[in-house]
BAMAR-155986 format. One line per field, with one value per residue: x, y, z of N, C-alpha, C in turn; residue number from 0. Coordinates in nm, 2 decimals. Example, Ala and Ser with C-alpha at 12.3 -4.5 7.8 and 13.67 -1.06 7.14 Angstrom:
BEGIN
n.east	[1.32/1.28]
n.north	[-0.57/-0.22]
n.up	[0.78/0.71]
ca.east	[1.23/1.37]
ca.north	[-0.45/-0.11]
ca.up	[0.78/0.71]
c.east	[1.32/1.29]
c.north	[-0.33/0.00]
c.up	[0.78/0.79]
resi	[0/1]
This chain:
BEGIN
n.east	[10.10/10.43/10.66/10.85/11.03/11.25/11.42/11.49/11.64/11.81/12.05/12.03/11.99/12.29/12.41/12.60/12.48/12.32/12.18/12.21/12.47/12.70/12.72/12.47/12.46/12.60/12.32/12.11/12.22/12.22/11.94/11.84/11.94/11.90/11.72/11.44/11.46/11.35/11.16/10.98/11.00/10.79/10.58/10.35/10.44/10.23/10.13/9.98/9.94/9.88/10.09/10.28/10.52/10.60/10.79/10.97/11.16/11.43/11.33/11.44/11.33/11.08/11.07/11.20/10.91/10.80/10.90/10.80/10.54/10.37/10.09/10.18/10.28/10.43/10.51/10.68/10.84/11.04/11.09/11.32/11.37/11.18/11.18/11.38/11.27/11.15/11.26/11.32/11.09/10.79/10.61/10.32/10.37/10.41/10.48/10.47/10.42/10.43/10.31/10.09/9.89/9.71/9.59/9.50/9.42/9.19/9.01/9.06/9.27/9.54/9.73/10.00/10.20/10.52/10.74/11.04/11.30/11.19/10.97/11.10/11.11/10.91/10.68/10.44/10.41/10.22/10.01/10.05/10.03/9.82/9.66/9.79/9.71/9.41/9.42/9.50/9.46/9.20/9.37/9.63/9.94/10.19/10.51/10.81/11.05/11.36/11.61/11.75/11.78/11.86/12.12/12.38/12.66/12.60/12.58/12.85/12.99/12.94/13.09/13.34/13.31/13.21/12.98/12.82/12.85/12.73/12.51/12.23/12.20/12.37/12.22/12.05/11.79/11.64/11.38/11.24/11.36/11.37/11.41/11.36/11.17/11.01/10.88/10.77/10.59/10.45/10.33/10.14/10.01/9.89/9.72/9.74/9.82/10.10/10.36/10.58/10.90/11.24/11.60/11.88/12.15/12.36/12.55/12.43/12.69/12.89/12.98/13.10/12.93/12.87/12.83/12.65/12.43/12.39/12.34/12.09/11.94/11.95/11.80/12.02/12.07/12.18/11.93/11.60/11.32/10.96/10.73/10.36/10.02/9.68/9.40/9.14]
n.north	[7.15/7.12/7.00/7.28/7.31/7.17/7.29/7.49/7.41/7.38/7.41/7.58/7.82/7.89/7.87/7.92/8.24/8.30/8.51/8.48/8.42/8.55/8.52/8.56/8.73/8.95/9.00/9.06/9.26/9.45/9.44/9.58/9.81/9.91/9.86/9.81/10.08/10.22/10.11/10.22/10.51/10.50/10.41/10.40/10.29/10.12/10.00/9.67/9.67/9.46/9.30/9.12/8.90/8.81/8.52/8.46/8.40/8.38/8.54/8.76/9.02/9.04/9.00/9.26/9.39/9.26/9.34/9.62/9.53/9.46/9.28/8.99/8.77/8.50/8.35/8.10/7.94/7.73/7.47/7.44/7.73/7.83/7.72/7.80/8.07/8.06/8.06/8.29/8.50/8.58/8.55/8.40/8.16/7.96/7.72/7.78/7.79/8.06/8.04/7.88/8.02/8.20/8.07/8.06/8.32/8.54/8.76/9.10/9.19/9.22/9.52/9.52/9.43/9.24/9.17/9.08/9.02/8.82/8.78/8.72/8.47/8.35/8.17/8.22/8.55/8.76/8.66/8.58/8.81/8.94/8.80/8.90/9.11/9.08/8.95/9.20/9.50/9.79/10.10/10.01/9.93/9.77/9.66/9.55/9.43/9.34/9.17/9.43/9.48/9.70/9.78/9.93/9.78/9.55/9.66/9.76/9.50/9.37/9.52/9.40/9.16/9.00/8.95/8.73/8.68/8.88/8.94/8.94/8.71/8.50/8.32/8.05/7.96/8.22/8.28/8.51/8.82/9.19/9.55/9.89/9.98/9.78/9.61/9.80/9.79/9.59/9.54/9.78/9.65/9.47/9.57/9.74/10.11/10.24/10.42/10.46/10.43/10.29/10.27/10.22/10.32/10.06/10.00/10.32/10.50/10.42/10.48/10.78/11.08/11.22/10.95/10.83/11.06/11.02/10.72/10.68/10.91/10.79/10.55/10.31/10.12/9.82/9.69/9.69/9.87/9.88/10.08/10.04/10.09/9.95/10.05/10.21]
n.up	[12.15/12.16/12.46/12.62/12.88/12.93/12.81/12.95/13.17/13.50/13.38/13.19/13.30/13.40/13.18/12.86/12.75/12.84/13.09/13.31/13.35/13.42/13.68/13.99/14.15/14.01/13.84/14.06/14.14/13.92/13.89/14.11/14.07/13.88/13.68/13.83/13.94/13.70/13.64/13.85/13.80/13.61/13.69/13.95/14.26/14.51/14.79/14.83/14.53/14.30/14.14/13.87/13.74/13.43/13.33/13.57/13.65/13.93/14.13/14.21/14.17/14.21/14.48/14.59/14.50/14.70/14.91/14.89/14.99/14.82/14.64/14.49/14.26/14.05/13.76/13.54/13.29/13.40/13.63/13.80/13.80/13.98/14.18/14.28/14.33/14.52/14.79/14.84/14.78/14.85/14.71/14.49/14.32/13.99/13.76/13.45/13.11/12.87/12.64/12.66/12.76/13.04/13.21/13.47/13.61/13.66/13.49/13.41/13.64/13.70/13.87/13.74/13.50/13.43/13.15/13.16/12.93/12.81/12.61/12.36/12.35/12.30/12.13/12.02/12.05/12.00/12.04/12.34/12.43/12.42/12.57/12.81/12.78/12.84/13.13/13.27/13.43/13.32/13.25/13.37/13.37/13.17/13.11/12.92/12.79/12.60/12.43/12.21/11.89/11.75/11.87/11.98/12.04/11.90/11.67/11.64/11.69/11.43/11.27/11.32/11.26/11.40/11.48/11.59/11.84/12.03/12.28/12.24/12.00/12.11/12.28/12.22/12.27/12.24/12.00/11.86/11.79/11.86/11.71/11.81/11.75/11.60/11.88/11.96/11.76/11.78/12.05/12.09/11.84/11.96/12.15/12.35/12.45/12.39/12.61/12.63/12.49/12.55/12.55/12.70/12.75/13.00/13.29/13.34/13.47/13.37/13.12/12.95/12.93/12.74/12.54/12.66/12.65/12.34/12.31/12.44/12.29/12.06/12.08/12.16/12.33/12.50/12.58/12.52/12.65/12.68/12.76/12.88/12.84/12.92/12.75/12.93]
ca.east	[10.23/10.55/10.64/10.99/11.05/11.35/11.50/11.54/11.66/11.93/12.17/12.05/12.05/12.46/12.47/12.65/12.42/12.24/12.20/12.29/12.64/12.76/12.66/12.36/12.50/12.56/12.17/12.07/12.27/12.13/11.74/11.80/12.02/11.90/11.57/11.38/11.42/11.33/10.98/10.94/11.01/10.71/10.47/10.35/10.45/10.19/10.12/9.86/9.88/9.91/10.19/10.25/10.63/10.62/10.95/11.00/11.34/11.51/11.24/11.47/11.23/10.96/11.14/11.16/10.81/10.75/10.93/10.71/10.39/10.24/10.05/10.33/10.28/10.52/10.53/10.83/10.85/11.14/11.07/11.40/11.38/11.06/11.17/11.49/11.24/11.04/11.39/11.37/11.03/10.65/10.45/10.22/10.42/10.34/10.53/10.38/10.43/10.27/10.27/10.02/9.81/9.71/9.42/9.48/9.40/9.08/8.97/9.12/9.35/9.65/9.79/10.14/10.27/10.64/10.76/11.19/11.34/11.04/10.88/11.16/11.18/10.80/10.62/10.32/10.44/10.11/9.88/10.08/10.02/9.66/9.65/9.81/9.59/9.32/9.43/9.53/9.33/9.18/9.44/9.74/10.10/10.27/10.66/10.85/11.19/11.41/11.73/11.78/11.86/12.00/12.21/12.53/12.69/12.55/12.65/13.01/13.09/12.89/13.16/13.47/13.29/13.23/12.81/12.80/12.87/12.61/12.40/12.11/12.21/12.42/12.07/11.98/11.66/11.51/11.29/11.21/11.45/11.33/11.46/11.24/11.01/10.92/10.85/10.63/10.40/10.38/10.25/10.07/9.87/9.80/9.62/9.80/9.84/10.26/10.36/10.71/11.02/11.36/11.71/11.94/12.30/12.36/12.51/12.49/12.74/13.03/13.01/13.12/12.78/12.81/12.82/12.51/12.36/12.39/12.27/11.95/11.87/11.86/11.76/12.11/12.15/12.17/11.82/11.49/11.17/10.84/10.63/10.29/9.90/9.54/9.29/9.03]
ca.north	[7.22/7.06/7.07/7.32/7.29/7.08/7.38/7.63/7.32/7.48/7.45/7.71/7.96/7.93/7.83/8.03/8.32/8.33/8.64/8.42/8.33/8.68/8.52/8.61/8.89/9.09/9.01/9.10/9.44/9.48/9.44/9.67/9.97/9.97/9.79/9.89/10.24/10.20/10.10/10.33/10.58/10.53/10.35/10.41/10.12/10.12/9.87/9.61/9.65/9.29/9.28/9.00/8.90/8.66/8.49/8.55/8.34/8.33/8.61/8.86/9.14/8.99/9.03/9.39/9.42/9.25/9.47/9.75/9.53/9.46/9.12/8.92/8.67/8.53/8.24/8.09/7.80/7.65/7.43/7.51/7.90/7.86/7.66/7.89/8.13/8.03/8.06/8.43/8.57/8.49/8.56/8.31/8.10/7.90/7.70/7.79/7.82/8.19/8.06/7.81/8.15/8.24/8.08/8.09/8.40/8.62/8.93/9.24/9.12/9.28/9.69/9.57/9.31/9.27/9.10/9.10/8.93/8.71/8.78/8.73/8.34/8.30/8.12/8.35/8.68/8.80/8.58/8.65/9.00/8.94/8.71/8.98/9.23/9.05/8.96/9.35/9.61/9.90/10.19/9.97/9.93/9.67/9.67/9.45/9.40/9.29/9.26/9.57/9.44/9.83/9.79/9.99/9.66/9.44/9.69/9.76/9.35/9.37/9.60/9.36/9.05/8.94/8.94/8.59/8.72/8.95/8.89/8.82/8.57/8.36/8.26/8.00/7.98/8.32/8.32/8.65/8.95/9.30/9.64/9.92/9.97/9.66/9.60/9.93/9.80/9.46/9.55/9.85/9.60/9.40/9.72/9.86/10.22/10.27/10.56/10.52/10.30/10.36/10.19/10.30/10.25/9.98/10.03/10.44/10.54/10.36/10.58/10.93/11.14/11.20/10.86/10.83/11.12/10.97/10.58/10.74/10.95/10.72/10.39/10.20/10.01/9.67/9.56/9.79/9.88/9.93/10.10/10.08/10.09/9.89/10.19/10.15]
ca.up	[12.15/12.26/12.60/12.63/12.99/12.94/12.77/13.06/13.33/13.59/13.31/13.09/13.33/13.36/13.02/12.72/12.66/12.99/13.16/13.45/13.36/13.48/13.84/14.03/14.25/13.91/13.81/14.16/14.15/13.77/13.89/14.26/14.08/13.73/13.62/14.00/13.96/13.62/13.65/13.95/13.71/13.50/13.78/14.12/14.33/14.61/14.92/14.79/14.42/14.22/13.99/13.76/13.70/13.36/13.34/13.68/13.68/14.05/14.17/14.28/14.14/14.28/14.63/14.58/14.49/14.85/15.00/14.90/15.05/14.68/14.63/14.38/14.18/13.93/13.64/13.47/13.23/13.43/13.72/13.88/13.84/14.05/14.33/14.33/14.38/14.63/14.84/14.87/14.75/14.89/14.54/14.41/14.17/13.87/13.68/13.34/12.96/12.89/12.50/12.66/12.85/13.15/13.26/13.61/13.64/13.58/13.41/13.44/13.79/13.75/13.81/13.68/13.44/13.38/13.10/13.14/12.85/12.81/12.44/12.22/12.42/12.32/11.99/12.00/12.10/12.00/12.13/12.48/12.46/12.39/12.71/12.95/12.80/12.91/13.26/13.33/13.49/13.24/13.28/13.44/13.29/13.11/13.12/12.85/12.80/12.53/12.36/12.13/11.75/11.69/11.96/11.94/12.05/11.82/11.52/11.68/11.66/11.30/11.20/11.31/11.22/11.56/11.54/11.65/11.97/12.06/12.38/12.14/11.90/12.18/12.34/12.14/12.28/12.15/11.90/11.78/11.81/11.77/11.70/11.90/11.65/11.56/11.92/11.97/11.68/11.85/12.19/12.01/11.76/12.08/12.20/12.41/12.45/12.38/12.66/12.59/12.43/12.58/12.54/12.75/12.78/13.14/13.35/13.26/13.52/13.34/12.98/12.91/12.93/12.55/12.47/12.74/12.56/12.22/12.29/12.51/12.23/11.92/12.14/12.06/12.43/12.45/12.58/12.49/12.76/12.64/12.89/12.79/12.92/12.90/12.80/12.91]
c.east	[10.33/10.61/10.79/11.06/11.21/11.46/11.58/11.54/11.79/12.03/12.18/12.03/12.17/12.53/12.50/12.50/12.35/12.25/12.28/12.45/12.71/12.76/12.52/12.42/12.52/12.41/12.10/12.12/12.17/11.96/11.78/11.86/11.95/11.73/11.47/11.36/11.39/11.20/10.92/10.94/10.85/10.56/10.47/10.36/10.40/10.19/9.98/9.84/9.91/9.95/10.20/10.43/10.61/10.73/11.03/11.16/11.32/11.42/11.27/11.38/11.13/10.94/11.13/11.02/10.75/10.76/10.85/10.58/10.31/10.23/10.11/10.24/10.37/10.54/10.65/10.79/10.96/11.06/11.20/11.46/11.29/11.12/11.30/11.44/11.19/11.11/11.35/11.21/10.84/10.54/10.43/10.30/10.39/10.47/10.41/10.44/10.34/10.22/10.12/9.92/9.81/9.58/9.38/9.51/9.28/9.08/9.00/9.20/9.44/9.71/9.90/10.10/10.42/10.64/10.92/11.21/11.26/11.02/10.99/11.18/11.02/10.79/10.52/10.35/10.30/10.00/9.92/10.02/9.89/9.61/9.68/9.73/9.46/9.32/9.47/9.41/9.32/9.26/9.56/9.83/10.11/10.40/10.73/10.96/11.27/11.56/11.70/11.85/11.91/12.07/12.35/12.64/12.71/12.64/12.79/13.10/13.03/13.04/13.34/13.46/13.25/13.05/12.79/12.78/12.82/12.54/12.30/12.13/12.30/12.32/12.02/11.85/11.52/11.52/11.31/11.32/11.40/11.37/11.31/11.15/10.93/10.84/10.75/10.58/10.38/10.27/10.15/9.94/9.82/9.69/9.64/9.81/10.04/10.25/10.50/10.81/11.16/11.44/11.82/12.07/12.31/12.48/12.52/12.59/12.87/13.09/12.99/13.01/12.78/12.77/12.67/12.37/12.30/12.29/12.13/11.89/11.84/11.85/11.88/12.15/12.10/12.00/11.66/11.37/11.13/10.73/10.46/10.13/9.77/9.46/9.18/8.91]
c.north	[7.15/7.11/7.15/7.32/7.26/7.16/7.48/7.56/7.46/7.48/7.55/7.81/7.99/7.91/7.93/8.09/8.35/8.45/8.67/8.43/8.42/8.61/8.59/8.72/9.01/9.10/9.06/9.27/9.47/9.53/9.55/9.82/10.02/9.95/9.82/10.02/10.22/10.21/10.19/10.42/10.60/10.47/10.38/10.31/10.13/9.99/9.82/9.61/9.51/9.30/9.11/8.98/8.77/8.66/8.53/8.51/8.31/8.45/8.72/9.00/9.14/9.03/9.20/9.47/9.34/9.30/9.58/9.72/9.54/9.27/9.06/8.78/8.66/8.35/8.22/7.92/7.68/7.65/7.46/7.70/7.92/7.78/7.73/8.02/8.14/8.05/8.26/8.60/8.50/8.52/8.40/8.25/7.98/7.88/7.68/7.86/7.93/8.16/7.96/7.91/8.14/8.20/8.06/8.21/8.49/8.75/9.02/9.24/9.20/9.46/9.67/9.45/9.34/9.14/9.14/8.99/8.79/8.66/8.74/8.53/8.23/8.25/8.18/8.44/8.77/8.74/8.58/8.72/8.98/8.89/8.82/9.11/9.20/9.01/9.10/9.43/9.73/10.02/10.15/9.93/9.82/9.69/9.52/9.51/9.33/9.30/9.30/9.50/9.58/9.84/9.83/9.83/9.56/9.50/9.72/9.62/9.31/9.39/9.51/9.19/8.96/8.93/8.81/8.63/8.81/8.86/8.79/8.71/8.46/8.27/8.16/7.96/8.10/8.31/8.41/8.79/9.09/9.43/9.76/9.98/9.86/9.62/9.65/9.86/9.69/9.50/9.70/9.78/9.47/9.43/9.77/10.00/10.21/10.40/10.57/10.36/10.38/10.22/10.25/10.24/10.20/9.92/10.22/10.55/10.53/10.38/10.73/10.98/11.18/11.10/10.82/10.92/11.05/10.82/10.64/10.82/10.84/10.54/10.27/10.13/9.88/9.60/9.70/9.75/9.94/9.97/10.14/10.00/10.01/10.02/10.11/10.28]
c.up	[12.23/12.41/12.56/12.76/12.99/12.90/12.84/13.25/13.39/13.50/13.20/13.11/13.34/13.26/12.96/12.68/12.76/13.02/13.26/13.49/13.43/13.67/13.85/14.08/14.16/13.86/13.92/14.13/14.02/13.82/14.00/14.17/13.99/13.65/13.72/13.97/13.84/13.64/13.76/13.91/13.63/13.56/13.91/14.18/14.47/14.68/14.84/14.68/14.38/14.13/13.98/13.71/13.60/13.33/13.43/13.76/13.87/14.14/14.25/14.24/14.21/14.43/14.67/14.63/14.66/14.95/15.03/14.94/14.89/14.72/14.53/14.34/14.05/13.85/13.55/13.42/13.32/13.55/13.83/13.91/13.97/14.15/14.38/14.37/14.47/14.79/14.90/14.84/14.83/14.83/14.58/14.32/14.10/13.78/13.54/13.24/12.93/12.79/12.52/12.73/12.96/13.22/13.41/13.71/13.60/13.50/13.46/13.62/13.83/13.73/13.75/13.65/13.41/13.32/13.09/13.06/12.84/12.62/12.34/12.26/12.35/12.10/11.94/12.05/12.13/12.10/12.29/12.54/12.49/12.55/12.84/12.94/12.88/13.05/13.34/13.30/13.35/13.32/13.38/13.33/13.27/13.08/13.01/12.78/12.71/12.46/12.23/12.02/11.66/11.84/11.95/11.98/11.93/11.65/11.55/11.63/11.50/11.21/11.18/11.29/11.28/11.59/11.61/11.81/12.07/12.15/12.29/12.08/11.98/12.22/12.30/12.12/12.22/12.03/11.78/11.83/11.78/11.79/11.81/11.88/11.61/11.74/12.00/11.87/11.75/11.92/12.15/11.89/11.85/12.15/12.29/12.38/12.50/12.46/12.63/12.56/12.48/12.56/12.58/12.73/12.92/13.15/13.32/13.30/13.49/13.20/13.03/12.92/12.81/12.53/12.54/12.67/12.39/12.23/12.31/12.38/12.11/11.99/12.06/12.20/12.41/12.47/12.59/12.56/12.68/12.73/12.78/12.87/12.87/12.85/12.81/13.04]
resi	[0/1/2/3/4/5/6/7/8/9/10/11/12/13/14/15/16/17/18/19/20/21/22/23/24/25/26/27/28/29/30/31/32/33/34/35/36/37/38/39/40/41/42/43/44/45/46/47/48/49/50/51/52/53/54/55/56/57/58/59/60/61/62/63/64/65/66/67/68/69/70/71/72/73/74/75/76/77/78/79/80/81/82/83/84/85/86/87/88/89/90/91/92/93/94/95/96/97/98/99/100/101/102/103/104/105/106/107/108/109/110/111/112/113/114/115/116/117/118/119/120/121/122/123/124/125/126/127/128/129/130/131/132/133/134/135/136/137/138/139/140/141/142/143/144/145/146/147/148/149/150/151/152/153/154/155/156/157/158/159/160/161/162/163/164/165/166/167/168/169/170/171/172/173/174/175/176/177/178/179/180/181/182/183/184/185/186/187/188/189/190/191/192/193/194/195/196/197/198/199/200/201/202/203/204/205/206/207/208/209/210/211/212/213/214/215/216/217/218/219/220/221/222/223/224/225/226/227/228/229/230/231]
């Protein structure tokens, strides 16, 4: 498999389509206001568990999760996300290709995995999945993160001709794109147990509470969580 490394140097985090470009200080606010309480929401974040950040970028999540006294570790294809992380976070990091697995890690290891905007970047999505199934503990969470292809967004600039310009399709790096059913059957015929799929409107304090109402119920924000479990 070819190497991609060269794809996600420091210039295609501030590059056109990045998450980055916004600045870091809005990705930092984004992870502490919105994505944090998020997973707190649907996981207990005790002292000592071992989460798993894949595509752990610049490791401000990670940081968080140190805060609360968990054991961190975090992997990122890019050699300069990881030494930008290393700056602010004291996981375990790995520069590593996840489409290439995980073999530095054993059997059933981790209570959390997070995958933020990861899977739609990868060449085996499946064969991922399969990989963090097997490195996660029986009855611990999986968190995965994507841009939303029914995204009120996406069909808004549909309508005035303007799709090109959608978060997702500027990226030129992802892959695979999926709506939030297609990405419940994924992580579902990986074997996971699906506890829930949300797409929220972000940030949700800056819409009408109708229009908050409305995205939240028919999953039309821009980037769609999959919360979802090992049984075992």
């Amino acid at each position: 498999m070819p190497e991609r490394t060269a794809s996600f140097s420091g210039d295609y985090f501030m590059g056109k389509g990045s998450n980055y470009e916004r600045g870091y200080e809005v990705i930092q606010r984004h992870i502490r206001e919105f994505v944090f309480p998020l997973i707190k929401k649907h996981v207990e974040v005790r002292e000592g568990m071992r989460v798993l950040d894949i595509g752990c970028a610049y490791g401000y999540l990670l940081s968080l999760f140190d805060n609360a006294m968990c054991e961190t570790y975090g992997i990122d294809i890019s050699e300069y996300a990881i030494e930008q992380a290393r700056r602010i976070t004291r996981a375990k990091l790995y520069v590593c290709d996840a489409d290439r697995g995980l073999p530095m890690f054993q059997d059933d290891f981790f209570d959390l995995i997070i995958m933020l905007h990861v899977i739609e970047h990868l060449r085996s999505p499946y064969n991922v999945l399969k990989e963090v199934y097997r490195v996660l503990k029986p009855r611990s969470t999986l968190i995965v993160s994507t841009p939303n292809l029914n995204a009120i967004a996406r069909l808004l600039l549909k309508l005035i001709k303007r799709e090109n310009e959608w978060h997702g399709f500027r990226d030129e790096t992802h892959i695979y794109l999926f709506t939030p059913l297609s990405i419940r059957f994924l992580v579902e015929r990986s074997g996971f147990k699906v506890l829930a799929v949300e797409a929220p409107l972000m940030p949700l304090r800056k819409a009408p509470r109708i229009i908050n109402k409305i995205v939240n119920r028919f999953n039309l924000g821009g980037t769609v969580f999959v919360i979802a479990e090992k049984q075992g």
